[in-house]
N, CA, C and O of each residue as an XYZ file, in Angstrom:
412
protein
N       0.853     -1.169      0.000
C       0.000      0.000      0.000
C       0.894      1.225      0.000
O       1.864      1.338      0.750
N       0.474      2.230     -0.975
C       1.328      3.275     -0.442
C       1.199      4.143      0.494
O       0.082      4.475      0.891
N       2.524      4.736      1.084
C       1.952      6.131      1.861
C       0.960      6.626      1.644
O       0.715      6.406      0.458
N      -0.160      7.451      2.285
C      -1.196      8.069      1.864
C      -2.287      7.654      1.753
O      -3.296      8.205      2.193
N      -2.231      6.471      1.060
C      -3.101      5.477      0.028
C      -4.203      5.187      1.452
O      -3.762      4.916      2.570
N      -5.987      5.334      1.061
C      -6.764      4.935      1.666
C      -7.678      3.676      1.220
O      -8.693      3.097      1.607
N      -6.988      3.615      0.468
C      -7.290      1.928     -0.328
C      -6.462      0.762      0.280
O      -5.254      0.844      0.499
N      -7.146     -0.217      0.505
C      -6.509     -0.934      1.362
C      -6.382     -2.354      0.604
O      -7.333     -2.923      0.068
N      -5.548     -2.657      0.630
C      -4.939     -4.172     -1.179
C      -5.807     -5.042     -0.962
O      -6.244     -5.242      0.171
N      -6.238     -5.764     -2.112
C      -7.109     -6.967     -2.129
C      -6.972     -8.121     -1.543
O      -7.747     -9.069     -1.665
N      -6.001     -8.087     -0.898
C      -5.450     -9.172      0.010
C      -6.014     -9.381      1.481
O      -6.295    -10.445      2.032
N      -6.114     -7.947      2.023
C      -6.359     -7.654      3.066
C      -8.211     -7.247      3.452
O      -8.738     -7.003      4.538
N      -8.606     -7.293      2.532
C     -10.130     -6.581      2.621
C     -10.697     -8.182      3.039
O     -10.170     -9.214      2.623
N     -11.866     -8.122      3.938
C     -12.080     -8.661      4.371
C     -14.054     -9.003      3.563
O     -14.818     -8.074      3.300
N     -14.330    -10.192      3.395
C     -15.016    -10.350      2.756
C     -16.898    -10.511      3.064
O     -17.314    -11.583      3.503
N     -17.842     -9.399      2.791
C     -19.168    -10.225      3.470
C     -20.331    -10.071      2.851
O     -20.789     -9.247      2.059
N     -20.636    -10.832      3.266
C     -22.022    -11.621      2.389
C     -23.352    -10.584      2.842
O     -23.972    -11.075      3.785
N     -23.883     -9.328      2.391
C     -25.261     -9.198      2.663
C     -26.286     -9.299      2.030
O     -26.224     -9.266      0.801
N     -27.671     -9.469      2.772
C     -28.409     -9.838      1.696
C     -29.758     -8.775      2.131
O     -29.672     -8.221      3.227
N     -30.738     -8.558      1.444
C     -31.777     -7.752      1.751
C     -32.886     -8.621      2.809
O     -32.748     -9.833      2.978
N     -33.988     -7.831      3.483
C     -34.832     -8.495      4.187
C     -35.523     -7.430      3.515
O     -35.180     -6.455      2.845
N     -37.075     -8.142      4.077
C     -38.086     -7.319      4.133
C     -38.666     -6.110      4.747
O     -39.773     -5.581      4.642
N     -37.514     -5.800      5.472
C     -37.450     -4.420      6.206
C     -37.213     -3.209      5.181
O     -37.536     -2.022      5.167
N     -36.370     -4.214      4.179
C     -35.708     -3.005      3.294
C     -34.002     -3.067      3.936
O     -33.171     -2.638      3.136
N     -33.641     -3.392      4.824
C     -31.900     -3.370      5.021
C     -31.538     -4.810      4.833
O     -32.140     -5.884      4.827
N     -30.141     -4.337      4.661
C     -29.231     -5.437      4.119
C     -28.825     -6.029      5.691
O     -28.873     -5.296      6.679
N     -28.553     -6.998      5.731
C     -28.413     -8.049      6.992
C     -27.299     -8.615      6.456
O     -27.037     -8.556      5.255
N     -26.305     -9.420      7.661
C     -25.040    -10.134      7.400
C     -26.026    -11.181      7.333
O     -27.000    -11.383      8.058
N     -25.478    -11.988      6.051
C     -26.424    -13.688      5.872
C     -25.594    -14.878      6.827
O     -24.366    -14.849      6.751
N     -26.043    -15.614      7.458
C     -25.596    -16.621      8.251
C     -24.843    -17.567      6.925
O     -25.470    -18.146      6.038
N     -23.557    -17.533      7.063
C     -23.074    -18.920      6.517
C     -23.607    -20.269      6.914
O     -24.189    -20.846      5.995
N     -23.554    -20.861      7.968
C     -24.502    -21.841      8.373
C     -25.338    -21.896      9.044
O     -25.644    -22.426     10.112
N     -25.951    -20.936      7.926
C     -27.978    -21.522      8.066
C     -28.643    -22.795      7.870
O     -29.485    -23.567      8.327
N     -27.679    -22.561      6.801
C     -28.788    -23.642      6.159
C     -28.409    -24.989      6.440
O     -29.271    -25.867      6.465
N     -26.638    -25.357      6.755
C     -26.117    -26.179      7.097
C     -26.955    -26.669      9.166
O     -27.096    -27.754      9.730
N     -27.252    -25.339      9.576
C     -27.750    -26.003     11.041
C     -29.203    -26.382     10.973
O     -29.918    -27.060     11.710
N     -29.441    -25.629      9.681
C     -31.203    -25.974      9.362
C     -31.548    -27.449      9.350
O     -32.508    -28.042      9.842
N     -30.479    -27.891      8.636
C     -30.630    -29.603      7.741
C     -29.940    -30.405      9.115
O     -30.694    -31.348      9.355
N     -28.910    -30.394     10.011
C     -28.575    -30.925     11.529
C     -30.027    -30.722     12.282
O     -30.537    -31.633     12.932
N     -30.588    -29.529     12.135
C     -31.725    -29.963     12.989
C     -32.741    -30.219     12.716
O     -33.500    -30.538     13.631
N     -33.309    -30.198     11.139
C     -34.392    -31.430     10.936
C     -33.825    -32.408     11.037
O     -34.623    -32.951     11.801
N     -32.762    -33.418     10.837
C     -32.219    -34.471     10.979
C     -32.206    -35.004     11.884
O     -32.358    -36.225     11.930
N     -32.021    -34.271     12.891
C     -31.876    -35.038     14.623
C     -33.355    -34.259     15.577
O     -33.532    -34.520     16.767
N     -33.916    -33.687     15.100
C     -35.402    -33.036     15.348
C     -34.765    -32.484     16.832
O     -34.883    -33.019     17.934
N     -34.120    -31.351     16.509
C     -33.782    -30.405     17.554
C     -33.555    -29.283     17.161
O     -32.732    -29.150     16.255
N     -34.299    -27.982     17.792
C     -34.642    -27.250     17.772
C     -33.231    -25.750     17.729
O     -33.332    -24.683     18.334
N     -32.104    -26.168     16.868
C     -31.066    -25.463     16.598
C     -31.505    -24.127     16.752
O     -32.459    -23.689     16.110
N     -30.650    -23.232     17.840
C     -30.316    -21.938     17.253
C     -31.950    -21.048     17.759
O     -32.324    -19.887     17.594
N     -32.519    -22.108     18.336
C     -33.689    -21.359     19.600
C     -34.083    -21.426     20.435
O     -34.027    -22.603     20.789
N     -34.673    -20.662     21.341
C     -34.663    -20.889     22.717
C     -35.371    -22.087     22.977
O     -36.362    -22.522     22.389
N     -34.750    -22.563     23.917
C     -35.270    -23.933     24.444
C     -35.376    -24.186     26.188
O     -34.623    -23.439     26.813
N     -35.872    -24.750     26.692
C     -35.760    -25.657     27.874
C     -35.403    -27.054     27.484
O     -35.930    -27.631     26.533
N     -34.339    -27.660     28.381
C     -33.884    -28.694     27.872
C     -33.262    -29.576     29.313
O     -32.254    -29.244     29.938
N     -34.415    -31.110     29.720
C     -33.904    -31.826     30.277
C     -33.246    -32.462     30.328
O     -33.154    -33.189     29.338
N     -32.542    -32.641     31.167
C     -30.950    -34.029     31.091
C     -30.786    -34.924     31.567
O     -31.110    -34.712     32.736
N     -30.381    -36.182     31.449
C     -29.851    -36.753     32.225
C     -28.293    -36.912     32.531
O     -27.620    -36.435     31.617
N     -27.533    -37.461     33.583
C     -26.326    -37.732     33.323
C     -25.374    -36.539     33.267
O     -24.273    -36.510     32.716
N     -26.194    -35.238     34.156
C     -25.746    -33.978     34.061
C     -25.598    -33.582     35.241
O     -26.295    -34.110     36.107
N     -24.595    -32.483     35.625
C     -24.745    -31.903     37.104
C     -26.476    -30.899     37.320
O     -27.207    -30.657     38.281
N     -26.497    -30.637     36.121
C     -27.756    -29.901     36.118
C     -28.906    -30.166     36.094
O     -29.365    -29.030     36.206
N     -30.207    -31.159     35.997
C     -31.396    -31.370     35.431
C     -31.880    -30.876     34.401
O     -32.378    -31.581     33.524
N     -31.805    -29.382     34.325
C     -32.469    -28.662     33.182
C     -31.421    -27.540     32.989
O     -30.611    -26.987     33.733
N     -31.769    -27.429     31.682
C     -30.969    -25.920     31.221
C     -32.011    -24.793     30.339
O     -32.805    -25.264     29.526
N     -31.963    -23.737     30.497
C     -33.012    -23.170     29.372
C     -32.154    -21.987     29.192
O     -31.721    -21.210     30.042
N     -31.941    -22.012     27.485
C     -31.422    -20.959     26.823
C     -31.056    -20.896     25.131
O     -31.983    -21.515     24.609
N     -30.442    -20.587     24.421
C     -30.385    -20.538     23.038
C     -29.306    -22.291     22.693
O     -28.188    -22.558     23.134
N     -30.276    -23.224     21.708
C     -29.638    -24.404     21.828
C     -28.821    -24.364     20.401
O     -29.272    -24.090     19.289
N     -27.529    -24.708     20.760
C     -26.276    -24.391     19.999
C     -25.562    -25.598     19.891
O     -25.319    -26.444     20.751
N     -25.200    -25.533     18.445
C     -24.012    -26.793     18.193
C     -22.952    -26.414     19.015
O     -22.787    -25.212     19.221
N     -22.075    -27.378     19.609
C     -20.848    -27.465     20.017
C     -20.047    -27.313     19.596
O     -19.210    -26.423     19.755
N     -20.100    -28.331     18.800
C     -19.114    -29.253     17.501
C     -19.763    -29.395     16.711
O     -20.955    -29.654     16.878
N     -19.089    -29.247     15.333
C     -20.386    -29.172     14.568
C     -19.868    -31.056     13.683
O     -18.784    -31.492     13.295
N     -21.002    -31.538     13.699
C     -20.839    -33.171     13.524
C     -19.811    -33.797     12.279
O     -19.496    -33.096     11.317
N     -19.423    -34.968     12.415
C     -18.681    -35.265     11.339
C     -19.376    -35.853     10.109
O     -20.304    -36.662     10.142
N     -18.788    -35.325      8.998
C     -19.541    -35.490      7.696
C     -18.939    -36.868      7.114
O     -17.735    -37.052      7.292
N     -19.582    -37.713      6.528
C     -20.850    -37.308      5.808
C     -22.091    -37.344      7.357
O     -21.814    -38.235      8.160
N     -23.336    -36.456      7.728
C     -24.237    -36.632      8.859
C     -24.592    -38.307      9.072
O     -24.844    -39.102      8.167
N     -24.531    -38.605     10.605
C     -25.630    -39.652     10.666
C     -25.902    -39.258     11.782
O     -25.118    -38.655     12.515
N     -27.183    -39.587     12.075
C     -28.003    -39.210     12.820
C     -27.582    -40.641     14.567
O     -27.844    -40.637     15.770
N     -27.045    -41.331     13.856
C     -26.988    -42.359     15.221
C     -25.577    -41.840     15.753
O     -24.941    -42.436     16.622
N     -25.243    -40.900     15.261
C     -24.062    -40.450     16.168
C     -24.359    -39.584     17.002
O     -25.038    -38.765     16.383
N     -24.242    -39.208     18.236
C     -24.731    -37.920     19.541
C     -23.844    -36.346     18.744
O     -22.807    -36.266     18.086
N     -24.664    -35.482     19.119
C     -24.388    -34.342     18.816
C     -24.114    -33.534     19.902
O     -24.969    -33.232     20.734
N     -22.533    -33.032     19.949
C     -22.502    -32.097     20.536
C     -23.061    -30.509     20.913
O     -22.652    -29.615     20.172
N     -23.960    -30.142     22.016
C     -24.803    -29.082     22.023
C     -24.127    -28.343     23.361
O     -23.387    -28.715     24.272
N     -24.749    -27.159     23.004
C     -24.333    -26.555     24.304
C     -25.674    -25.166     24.313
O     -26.330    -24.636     23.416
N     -25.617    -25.011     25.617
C     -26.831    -23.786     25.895
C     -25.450    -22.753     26.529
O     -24.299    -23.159     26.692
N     -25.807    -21.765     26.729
C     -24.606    -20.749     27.623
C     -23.197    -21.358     27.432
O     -22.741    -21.387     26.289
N     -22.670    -21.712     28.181
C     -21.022    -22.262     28.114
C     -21.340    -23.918     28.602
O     -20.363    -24.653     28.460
N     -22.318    -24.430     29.035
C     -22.787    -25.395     29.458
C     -22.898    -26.626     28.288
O     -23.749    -26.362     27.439
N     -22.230    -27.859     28.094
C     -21.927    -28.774     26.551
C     -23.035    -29.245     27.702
O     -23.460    -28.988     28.828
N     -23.217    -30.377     26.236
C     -23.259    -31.449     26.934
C     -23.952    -32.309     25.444
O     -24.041    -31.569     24.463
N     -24.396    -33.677     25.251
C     -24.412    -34.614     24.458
C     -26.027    -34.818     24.002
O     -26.938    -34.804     24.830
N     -26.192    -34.973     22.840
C     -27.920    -34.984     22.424
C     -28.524    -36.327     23.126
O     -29.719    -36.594     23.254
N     -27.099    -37.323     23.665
C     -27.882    -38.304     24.452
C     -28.718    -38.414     25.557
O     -29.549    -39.227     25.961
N     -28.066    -36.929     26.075
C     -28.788    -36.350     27.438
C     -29.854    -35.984     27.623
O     -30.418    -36.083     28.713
N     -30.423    -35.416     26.458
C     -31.690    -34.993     26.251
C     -32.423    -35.426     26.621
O     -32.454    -36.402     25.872
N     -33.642    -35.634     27.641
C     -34.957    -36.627     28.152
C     -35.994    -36.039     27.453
O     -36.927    -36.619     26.898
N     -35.680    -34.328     27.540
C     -37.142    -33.917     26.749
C     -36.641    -32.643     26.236
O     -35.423    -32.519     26.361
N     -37.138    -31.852     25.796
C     -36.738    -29.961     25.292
C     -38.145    -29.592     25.146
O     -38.782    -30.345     24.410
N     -38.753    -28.667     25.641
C     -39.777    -27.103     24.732
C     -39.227    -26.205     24.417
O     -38.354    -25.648     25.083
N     -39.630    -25.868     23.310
C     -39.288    -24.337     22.970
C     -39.991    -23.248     24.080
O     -41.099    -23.401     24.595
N     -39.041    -22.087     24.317
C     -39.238    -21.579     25.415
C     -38.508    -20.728     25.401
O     -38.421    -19.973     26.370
């Protein structure tokens, strides 16, 4: 870059995806949307919304808060493998699950 120069090299610009809503503004688009969309019809869990969520095999019984991949699973998906989730900083395994509401 040169002295002066308020152009900043193509190397360095940093790259992002917006897209319009129906508001009329442009929004940053989720890269994996659509990828947590298809994990959670697959394993019928409620990705990426608020939830209440019972456990077993936990220090906790219940947790209620925004339900989040951990880890995000190994490809190609199967569903008989446990999915790492976590609510707050709190993991824990889709085996744990006894029940969830949205909430």
């Amino acid at each position: 870059m040169a002295p002066g120069s308020d152009s900043v090299p193509p190397s360095d610009q940093l790259e992002f995806l917006l897209v319009g809503a129906a508001d009329g503004m442009a929004h940053l688009a989720d890269p994996l949307g659509d990828f947590r969309e298809h994990v959670s019809a697959l394993w019928h869990l409620p990705l990426g919304q608020r939830v209440r969520v019972d456990l077993r095999d936990c220090e906790l019984p219940w947790l209620q808060g925004r339900l989040e991949l951990a880890q995000a699973p190994d490809l190609p998906l199967d569903t008989r493998q446990a999915l790492m989730l976590r609510i707050g900083t709190i993991e824990f395994s889709s085996r744990q699950i006894v029940a969830w509401a949205l909430g």
